[in-house]
Structure formats: C-alpha cells, structure tokens
MARSE-997168 format. One record per residue (C-alpha): y, z, x; residue in three letters. Coordinates in nm, 2 decimals. Example, Ala and Ser with C-alpha at 12.3 -4.5 7.8 and 13.67 -1.06 7.14 Angstrom:
BEGIN
{north->-0.45, up->0.78, east->1.23, resn->ALA}
{north->-0.11, up->0.71, east->1.37, resn->SER}
This chain:
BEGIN
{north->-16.72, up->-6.47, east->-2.18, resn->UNK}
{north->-17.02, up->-6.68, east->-2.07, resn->UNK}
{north->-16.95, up->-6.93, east->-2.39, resn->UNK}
{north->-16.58, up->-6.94, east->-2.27, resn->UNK}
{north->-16.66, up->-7.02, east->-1.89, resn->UNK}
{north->-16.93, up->-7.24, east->-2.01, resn->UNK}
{north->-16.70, up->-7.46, east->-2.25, resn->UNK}
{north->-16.40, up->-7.46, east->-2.02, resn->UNK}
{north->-16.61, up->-7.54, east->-1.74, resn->UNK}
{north->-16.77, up->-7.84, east->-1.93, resn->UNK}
{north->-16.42, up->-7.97, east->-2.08, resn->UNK}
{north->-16.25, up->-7.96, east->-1.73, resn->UNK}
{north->-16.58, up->-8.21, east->-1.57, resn->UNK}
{north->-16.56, up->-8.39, east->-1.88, resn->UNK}
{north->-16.18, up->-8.43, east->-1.78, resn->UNK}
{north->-16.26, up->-8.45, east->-1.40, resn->UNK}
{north->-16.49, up->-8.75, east->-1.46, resn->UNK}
{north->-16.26, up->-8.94, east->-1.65, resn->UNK}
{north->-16.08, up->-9.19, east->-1.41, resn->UNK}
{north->-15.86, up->-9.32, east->-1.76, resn->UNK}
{north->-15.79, up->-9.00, east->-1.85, resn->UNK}
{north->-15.70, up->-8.93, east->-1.46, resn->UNK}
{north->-15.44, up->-9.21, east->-1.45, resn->UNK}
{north->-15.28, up->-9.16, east->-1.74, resn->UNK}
{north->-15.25, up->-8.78, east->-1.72, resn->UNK}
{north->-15.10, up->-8.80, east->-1.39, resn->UNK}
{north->-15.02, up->-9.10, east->-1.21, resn->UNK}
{north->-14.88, up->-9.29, east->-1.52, resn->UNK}
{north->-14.58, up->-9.02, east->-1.58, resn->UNK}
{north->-14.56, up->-9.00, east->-1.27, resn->UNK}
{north->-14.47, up->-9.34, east->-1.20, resn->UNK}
{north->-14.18, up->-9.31, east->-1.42, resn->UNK}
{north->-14.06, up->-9.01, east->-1.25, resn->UNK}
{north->-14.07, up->-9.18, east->-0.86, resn->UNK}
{north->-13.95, up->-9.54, east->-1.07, resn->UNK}
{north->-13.63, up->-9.40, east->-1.22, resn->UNK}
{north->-13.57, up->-9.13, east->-0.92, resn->UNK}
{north->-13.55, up->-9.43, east->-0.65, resn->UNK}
{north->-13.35, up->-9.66, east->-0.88, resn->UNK}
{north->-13.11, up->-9.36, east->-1.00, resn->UNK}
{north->-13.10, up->-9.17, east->-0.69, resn->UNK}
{north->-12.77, up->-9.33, east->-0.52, resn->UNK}
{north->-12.63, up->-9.32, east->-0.86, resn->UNK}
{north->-12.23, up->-9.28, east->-0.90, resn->UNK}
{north->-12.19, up->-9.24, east->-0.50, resn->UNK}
{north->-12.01, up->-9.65, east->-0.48, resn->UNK}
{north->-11.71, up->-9.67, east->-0.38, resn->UNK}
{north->-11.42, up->-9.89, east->-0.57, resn->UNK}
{north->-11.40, up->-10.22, east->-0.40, resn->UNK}
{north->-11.04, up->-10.38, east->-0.37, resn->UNK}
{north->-10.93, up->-10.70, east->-0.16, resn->UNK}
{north->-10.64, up->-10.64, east->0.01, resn->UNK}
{north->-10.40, up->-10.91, east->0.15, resn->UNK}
{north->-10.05, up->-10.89, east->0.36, resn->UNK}
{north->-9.94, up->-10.55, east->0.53, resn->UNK}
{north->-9.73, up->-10.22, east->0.49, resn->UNK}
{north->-9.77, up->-9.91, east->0.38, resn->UNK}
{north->-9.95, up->-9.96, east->0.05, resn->UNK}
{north->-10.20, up->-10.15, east->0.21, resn->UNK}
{north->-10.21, up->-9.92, east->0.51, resn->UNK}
{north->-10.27, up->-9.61, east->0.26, resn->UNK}
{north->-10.53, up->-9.78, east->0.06, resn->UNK}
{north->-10.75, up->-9.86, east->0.37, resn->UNK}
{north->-10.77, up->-9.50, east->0.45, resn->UNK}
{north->-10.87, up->-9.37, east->0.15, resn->UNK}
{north->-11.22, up->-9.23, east->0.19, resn->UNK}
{north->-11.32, up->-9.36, east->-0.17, resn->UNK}
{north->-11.23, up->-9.69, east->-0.13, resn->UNK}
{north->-11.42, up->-10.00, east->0.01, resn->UNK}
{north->-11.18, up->-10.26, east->0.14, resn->UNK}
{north->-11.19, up->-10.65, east->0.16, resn->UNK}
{north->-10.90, up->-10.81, east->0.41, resn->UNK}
{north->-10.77, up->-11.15, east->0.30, resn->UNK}
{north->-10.51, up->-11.36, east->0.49, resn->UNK}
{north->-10.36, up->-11.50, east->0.22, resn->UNK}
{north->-10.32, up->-11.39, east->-0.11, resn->UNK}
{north->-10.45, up->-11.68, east->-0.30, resn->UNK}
{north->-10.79, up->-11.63, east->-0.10, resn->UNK}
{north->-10.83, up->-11.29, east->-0.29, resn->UNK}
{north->-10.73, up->-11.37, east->-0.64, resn->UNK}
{north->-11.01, up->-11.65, east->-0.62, resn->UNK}
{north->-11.26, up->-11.36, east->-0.53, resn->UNK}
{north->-11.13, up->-11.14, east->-0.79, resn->UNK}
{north->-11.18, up->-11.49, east->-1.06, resn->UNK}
{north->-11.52, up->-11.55, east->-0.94, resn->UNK}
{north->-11.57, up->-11.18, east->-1.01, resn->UNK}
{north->-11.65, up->-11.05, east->-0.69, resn->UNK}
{north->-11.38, up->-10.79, east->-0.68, resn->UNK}
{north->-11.23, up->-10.61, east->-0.96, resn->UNK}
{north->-10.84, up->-10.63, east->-0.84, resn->UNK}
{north->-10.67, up->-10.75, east->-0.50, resn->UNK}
{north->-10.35, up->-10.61, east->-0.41, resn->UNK}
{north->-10.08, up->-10.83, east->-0.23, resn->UNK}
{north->-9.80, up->-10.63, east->-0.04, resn->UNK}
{north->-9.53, up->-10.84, east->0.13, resn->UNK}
{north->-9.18, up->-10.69, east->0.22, resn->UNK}
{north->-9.10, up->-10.45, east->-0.08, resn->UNK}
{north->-9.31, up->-10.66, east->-0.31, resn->UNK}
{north->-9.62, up->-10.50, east->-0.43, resn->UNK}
{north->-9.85, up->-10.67, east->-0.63, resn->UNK}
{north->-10.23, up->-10.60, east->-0.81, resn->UNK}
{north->-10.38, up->-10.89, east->-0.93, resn->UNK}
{north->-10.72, up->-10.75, east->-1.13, resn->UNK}
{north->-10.96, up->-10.87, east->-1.38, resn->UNK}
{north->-11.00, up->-10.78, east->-1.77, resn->UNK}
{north->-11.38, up->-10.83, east->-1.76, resn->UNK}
{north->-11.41, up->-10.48, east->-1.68, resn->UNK}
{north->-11.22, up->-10.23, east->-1.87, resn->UNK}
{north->-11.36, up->-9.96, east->-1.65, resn->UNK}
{north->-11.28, up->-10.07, east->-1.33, resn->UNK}
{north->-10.94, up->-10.27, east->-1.40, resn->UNK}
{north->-10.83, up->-9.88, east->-1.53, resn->UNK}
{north->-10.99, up->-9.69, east->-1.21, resn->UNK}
{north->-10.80, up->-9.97, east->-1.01, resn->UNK}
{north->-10.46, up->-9.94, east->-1.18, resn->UNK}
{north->-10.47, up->-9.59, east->-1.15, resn->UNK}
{north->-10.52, up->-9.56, east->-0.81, resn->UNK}
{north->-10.28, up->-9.90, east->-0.70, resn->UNK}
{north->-10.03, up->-9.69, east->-0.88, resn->UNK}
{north->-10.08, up->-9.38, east->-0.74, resn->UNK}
{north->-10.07, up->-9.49, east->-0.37, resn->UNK}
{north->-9.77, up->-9.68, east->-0.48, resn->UNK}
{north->-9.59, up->-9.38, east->-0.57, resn->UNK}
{north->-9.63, up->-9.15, east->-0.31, resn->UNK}
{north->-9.52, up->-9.45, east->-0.08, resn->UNK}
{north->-9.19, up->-9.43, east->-0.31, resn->UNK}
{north->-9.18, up->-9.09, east->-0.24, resn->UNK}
{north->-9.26, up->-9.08, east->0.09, resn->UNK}
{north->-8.97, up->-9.39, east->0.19, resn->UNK}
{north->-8.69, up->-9.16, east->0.02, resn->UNK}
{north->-8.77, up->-8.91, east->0.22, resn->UNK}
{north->-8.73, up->-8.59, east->-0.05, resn->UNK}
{north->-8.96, up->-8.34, east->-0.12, resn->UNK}
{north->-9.18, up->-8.40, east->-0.43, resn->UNK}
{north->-9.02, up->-8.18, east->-0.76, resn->UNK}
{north->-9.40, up->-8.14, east->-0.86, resn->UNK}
{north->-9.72, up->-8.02, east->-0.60, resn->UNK}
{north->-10.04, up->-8.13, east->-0.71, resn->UNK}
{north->-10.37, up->-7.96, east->-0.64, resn->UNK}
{north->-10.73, up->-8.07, east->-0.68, resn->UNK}
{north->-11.05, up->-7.86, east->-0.65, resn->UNK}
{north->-11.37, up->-7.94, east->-0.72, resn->UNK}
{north->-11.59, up->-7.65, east->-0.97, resn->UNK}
{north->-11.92, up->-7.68, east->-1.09, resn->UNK}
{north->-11.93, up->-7.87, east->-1.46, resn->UNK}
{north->-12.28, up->-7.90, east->-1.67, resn->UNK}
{north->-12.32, up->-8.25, east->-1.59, resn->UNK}
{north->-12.69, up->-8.35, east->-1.41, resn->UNK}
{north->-12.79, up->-8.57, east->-1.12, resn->UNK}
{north->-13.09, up->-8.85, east->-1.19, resn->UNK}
{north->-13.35, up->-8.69, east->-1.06, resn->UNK}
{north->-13.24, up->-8.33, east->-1.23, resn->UNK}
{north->-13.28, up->-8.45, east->-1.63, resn->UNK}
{north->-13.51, up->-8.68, east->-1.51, resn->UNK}
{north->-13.80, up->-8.41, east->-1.35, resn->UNK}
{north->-13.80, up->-8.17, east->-1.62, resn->UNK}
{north->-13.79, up->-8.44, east->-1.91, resn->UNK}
{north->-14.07, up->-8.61, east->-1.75, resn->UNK}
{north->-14.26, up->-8.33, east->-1.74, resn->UNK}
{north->-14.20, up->-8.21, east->-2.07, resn->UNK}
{north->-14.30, up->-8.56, east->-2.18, resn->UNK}
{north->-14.66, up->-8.53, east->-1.94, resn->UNK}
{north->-14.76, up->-8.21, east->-2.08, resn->UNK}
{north->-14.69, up->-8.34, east->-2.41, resn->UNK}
{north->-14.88, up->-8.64, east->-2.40, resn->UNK}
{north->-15.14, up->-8.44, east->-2.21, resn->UNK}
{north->-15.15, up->-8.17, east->-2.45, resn->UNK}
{north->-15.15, up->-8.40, east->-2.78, resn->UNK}
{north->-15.41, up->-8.64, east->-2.64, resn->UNK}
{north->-15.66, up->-8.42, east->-2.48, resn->UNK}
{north->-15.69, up->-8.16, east->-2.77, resn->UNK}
{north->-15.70, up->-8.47, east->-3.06, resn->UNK}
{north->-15.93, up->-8.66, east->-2.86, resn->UNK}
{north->-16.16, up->-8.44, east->-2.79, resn->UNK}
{north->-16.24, up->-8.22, east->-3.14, resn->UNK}
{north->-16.26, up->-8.61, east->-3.24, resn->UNK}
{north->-16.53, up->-8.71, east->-3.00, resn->UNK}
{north->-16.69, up->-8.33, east->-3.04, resn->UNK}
{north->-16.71, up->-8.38, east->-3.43, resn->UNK}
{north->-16.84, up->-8.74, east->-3.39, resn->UNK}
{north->-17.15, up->-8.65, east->-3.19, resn->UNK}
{north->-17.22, up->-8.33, east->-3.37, resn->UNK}
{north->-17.11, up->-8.10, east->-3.07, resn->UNK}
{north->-16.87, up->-7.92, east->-3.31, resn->UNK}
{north->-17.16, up->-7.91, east->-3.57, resn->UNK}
{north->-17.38, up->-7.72, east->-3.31, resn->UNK}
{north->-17.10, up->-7.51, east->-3.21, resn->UNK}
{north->-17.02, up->-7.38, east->-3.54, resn->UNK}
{north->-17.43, up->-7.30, east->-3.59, resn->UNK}
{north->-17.38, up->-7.14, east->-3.24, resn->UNK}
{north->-17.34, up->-6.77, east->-3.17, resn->UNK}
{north->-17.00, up->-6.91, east->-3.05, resn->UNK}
{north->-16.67, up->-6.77, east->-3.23, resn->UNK}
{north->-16.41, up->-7.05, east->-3.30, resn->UNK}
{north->-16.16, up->-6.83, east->-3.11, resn->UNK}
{north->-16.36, up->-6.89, east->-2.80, resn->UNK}
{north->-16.42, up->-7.25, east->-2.86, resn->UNK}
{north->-16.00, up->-7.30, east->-2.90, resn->UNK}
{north->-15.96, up->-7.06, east->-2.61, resn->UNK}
{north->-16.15, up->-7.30, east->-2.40, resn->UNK}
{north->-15.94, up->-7.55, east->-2.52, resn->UNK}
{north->-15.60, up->-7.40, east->-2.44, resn->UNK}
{north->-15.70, up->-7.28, east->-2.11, resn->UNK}
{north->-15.84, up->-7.67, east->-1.97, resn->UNK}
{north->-15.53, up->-7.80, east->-2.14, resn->UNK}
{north->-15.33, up->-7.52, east->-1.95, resn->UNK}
{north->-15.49, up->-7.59, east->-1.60, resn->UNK}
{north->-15.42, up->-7.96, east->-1.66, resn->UNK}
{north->-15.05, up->-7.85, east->-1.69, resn->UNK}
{north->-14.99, up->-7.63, east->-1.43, resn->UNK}
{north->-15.16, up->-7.93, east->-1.20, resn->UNK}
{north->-14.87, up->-8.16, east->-1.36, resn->UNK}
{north->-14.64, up->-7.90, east->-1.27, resn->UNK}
{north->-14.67, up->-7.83, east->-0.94, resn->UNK}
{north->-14.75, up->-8.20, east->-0.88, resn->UNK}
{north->-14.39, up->-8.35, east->-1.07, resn->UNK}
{north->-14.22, up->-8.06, east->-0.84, resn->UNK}
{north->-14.39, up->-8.08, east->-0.54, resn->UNK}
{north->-14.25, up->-8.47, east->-0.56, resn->UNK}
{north->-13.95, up->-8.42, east->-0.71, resn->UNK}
{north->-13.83, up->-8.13, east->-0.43, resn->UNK}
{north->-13.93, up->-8.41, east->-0.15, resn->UNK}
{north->-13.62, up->-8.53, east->0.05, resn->UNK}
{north->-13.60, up->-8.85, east->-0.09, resn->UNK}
{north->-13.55, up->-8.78, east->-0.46, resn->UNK}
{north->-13.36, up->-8.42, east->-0.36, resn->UNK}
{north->-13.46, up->-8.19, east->-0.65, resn->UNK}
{north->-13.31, up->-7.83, east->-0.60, resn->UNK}
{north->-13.42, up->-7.61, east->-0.80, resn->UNK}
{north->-13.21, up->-7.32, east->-0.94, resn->UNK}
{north->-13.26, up->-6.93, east->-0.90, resn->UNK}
{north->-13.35, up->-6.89, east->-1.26, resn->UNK}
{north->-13.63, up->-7.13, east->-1.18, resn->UNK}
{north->-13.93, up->-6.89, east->-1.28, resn->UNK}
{north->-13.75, up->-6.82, east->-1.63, resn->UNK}
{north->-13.87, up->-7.16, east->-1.73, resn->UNK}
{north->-14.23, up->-7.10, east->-1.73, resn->UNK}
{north->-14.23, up->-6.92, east->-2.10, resn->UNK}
{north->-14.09, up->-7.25, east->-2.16, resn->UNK}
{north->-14.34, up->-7.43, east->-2.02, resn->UNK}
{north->-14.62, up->-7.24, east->-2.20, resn->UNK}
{north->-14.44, up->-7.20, east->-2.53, resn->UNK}
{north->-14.39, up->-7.63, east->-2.52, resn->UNK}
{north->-14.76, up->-7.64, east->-2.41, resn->UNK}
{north->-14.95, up->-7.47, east->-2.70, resn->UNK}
{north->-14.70, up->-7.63, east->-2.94, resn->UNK}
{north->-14.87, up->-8.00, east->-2.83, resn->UNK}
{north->-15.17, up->-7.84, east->-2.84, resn->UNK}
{north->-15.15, up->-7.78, east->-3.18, resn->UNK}
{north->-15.01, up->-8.09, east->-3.28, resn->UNK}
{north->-15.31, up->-8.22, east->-3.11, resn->UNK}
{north->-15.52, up->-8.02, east->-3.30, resn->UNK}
{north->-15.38, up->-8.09, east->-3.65, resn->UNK}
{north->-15.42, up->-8.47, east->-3.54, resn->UNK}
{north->-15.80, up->-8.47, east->-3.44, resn->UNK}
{north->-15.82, up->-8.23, east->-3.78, resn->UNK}
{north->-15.80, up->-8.51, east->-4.00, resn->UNK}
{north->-15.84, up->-8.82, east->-3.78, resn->UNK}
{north->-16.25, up->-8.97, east->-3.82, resn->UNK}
{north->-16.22, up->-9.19, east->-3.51, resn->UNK}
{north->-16.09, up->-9.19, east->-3.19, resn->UNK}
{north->-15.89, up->-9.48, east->-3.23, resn->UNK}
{north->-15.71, up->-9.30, east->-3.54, resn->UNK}
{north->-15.64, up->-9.00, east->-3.31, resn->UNK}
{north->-15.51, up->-9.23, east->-3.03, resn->UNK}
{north->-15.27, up->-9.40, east->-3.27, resn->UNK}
{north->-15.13, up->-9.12, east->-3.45, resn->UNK}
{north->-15.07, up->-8.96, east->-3.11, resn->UNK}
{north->-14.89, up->-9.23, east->-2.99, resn->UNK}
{north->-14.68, up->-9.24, east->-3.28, resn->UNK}
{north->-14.60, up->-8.90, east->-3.22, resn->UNK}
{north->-14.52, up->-8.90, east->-2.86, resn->UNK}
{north->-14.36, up->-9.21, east->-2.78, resn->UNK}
{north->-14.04, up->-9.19, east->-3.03, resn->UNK}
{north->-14.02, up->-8.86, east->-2.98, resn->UNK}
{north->-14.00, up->-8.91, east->-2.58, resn->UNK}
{north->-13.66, up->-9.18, east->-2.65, resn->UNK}
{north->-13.55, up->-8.94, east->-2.89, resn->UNK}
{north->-13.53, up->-8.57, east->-2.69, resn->UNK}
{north->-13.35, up->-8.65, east->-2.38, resn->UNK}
{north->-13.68, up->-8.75, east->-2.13, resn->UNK}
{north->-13.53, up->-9.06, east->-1.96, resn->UNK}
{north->-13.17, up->-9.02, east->-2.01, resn->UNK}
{north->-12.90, up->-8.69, east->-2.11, resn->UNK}
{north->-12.94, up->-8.67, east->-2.49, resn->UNK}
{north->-12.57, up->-8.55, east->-2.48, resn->UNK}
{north->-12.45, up->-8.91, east->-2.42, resn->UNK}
{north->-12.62, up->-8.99, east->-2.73, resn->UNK}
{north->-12.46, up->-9.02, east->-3.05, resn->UNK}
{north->-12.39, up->-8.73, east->-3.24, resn->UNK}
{north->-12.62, up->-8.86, east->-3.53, resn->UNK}
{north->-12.89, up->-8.91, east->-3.30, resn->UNK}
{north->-12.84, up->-8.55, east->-3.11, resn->UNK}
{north->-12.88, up->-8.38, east->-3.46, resn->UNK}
{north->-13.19, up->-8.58, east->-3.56, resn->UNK}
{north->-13.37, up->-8.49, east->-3.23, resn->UNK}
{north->-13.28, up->-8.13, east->-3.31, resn->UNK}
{north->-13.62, up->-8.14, east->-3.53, resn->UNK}
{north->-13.87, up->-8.24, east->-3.25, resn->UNK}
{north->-13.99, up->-7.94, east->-3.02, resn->UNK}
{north->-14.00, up->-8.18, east->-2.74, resn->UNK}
{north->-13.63, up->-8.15, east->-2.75, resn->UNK}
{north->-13.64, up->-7.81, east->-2.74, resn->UNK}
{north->-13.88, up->-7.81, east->-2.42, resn->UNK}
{north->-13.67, up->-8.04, east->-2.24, resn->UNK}
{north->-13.38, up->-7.83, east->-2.29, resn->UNK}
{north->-13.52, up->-7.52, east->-2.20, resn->UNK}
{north->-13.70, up->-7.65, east->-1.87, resn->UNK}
{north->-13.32, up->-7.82, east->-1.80, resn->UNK}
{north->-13.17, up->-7.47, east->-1.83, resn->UNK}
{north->-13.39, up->-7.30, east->-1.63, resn->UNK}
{north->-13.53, up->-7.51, east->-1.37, resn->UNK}
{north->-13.17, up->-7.67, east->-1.28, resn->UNK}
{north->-12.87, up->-7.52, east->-1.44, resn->UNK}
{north->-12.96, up->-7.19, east->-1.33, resn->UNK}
{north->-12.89, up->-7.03, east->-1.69, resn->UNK}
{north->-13.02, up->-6.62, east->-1.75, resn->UNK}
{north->-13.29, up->-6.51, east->-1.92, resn->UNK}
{north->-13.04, up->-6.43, east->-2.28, resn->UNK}
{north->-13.15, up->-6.84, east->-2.28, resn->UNK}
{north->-13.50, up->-6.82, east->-2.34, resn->UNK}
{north->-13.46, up->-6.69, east->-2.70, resn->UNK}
{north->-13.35, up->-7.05, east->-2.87, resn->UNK}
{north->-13.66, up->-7.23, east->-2.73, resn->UNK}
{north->-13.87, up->-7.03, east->-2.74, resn->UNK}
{north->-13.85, up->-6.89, east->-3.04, resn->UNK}
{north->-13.86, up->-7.29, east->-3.19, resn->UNK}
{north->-14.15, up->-7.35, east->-2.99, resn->UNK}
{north->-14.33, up->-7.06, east->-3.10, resn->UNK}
{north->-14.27, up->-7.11, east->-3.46, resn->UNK}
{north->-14.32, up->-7.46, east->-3.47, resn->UNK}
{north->-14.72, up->-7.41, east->-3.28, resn->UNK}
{north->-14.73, up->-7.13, east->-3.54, resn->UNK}
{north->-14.70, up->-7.31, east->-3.83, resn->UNK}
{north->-14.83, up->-7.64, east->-3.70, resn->UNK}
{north->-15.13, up->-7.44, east->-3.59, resn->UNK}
{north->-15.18, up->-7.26, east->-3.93, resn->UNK}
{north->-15.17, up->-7.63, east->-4.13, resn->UNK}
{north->-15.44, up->-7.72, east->-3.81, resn->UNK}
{north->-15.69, up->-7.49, east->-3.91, resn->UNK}
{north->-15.71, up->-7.52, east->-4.29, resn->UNK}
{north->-15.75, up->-7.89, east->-4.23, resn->UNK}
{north->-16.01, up->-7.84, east->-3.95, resn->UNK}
{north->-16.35, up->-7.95, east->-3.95, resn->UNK}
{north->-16.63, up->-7.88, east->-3.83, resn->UNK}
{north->-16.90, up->-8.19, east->-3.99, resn->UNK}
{north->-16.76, up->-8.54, east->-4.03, resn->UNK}
C-alpha cells in the first residue's frame, strides 16, 4: 500500500503542478459547457411574430393569444413592406369580412406555423359568428415526451467528453513521459507490482473525474443554466466509472506504442475529437442521420453519453444500466487486454 499512496500521491502533484494540464482538464470543457448553456438556454421559448393591420375579430383574437408577438400597422401596405424586407414572417389585413395573410416563402417553417395558426383563429371566428355549437370538441394536454432542453444533453455530453479527454490524455501522456525518462524502467526493477503501478493510475485519473463531476454539476444545477437532475440520478455513476476506465485504457493502449509525447498527443486527439461530433456531446445524436446514428453506435463515448443522459436527466430505472455498461465494460476489457501485450516498460 505504501507504493500505491506513494505513486498516486506523486501522479496527483505532478497533475496539481501542471497549470496546462489544469486548463485544459477543467476550464477548457468547461467553457463549452457555460458557452453553449448561455447561447442555448432561451432556446424554443420565442414567440411567432405577425403584423397585424385593420380591426375585428380575427385581429382582436390574434392579439390575445399568449404565443403570439404582435406588430400594429395602420395601413396594410405598411406591413407587407415589413414582411418584404423580412422583418416579419406574415401580416394579416382584416377589413369588414375580408381577411387576408400576406406571408413570405423565405421561410418554409414559419410561413407554415403562420398559416396554421391565421387559419385556425379564422375558423373559430366562423364558428363563433354563426352562433352553433362546434360538431367536434378539441382537447389539448401537455405529457412528458423524451425530447431534452440545452443545457440537459449538453451537461452530461460535456462531461462524458471531459472525462474522456482527461482519461485518454493523462494515462497516454504520462506512461510516455514515465518510459522516456526511465521511471517505468526503475519501476519494473522495483519491488513494485504493475497492478499497483496501474492502480495508481486509475485511482489519480478517477479523482480527476469525480472533481469534473461535481464541478460540470455544481455549474450546471446553478439558476442560470437550470439543470434538474432526475431521481435516478445516482444510477449514473456505474456509468460514469465504466466510461472512465474504458478511456483509461484507450489511453493506455495509445502511450503503449507511442515513443514521444507528441505521438501520444496526436493520436489522442484523433481519437477524441471525432469521436466528440460523432456521439451526441454538443448536439442530440437522434437528429442525426440515420447513417450517422449507426456509425457512432461503435464509439463507447456514445455509449457514456447515453447512459449519463438516461440517468442523470430522463430519470430511466436501473433495468438501463445493462446496455452501457455492459459495452463499456467489454470494450476497456478488450482494449485493456490488446494494452498490456503491447506495453512497455524500456523504450
């Protein structure tokens, strides 16, 4: 135990004592996570903006309609200039029994949003002027769907991507730097057992992500970005360990063969980056195309994204852990079984 304490001890001041390593371990994901959580937080709350010009009681609906920003005009031809200089999406002109949308093509989106709801207002004022009962009663409820807010696919996919990146660079760095100045050399003529020497390992690249972790949270949960997490929450930290040792040991296989630590650097980054666009960390990999969703299927990041999603914000039961985990743990076993017959010791 006093080799283990000793080695952890020196790997987390060697760590400690690295401002670069610091920065780029912490505050550089992090960055990305308070970036894209103030740009994306007000996401999807705008309302539809429509001019509106003349009076009765298509206009008069319209106005109250809590989703609907309004633009007065006193004549018509004052809105369809706004709405051909592309300032608003449609104007609608009501004048006697005349009603009239006016709307531009440059946005399919919006022109159908607007249509729909010009013509729905429109109808229940038909409705409403006859004076019957409507044939057909419509109800609307709102239920919980699977879709995420910003800052919910954003935390646990920047997280995911942290620990990776902390994970593949700290392990391939260092057995690169170790084997470079001969400390792997002494520690393999050392009373020291490799077990201990990877154990030492594991557990500075494990206190480095639990740090990340309760630091992404910690920010995340702050009122301004509004992270909730779910009741499930603590179900995700199998995840979190499983995702862990399996960058560890792709850090490992890489600082197995790489001589320098500029090698180990770039085939890390080759790694990590793509595999970052490709598993869902800065956007919902389910808006991807289909082709793309089955490649990423391969990469275990994908798999630790997912599970951290299901846990730490869907609110999924514990009958989820079995998919990825069991990926993540066969992928650091086998990774980690091609690591150690490439390992070495000398350069």
């Amino acid at each position: 135990m006093s080799a283990f304490k000793s080695l952890s001890g020196a790997g987390i001041k060697t760590f400690t004592r690295d401002k670069a390593a610091l920065f780029f371990t912490f505050l550089f994901p992090l960055m990305f996570l308070v970036v894209f959580g103030l740009l994306f937080r007000d996401a999807g709350t705008d309302k539809i903006k429509i001019g509106l010009a003349g009076d009765g009681p298509v206009v008069q609906a319209l106005q109250q309609l809590p989703v609907v920003e309004v633009t007065k005009f006193d004549t018509a031809d004052a809105g369809i200039a706004k709405v051909k200089d592309g300032d608003l999406p449609g104007v609608v002109i009501e004048n006697g029994n005349d009603v009239q949308l006016r709307f531009a093509v440059s946005d399919q989106t919006q022109a159908g949003i607007v249509q729909g709801l010009v013509s729905s207002v429109v109808d229940k004022s038909n409705i409403a002027a006859t004076g019957q009962q409507p044939r057909f009663q419509f109800q609307a409820s709102q239920v919980e769907d699977n879709s995420l807010n910003a800052i919910q696919y954003l935390t646990p996919g920047i997280l995911s991507w942290a620990v990776a990146s902390a994970g593949v660079f700290g392990s391939a760095l260092t057995f690169v730097a170790w084997r470079k100045k001969q400390v792997l050399r002494r520690l393999w003529l050392a009373p020291v057992s490799p077990l201990t020497v990877l154990g030492s390992r594991i557990s500075v690249t494990l206190g480095v992500a639990v740090v990340q972790a309760v630091l992404f949270i910690g920010i995340a949960t702050l009122p301004l970005f509004g992270l909730k997490l779910s009741g499930t929450w603590a179900l995700s930290i199998p995840v979190f360990l499983f995702g862990m040792l399996a960058f560890f040991a792709i850090g490992l296989l890489i600082g197995s063969f790489a001589k320098t630590e500029e090698a180990a650097n770039g085939a890390a980054q080759i790694v990590i980056l793509p595999m970052a666009f490709l598993s869902g960390t800065f956007f919902p990999i389910d808006r991807a195309p289909g082709w793309l969703q089955t490649v990423s299927e391969i990469f275990p990041l994908r798999h630790m994204n997912d599970g951290m999603q299901d846990f730490l914000v869907r609110g999924k039961g514990v009958e989820a852990l079995l998919l990825p985990c069991g990926i993540l743990l066969a992928f650091t076993l086998v990774i980690g079984f091609i690591a150690t017959r490439l390992f070495r010791w000398d350069s």
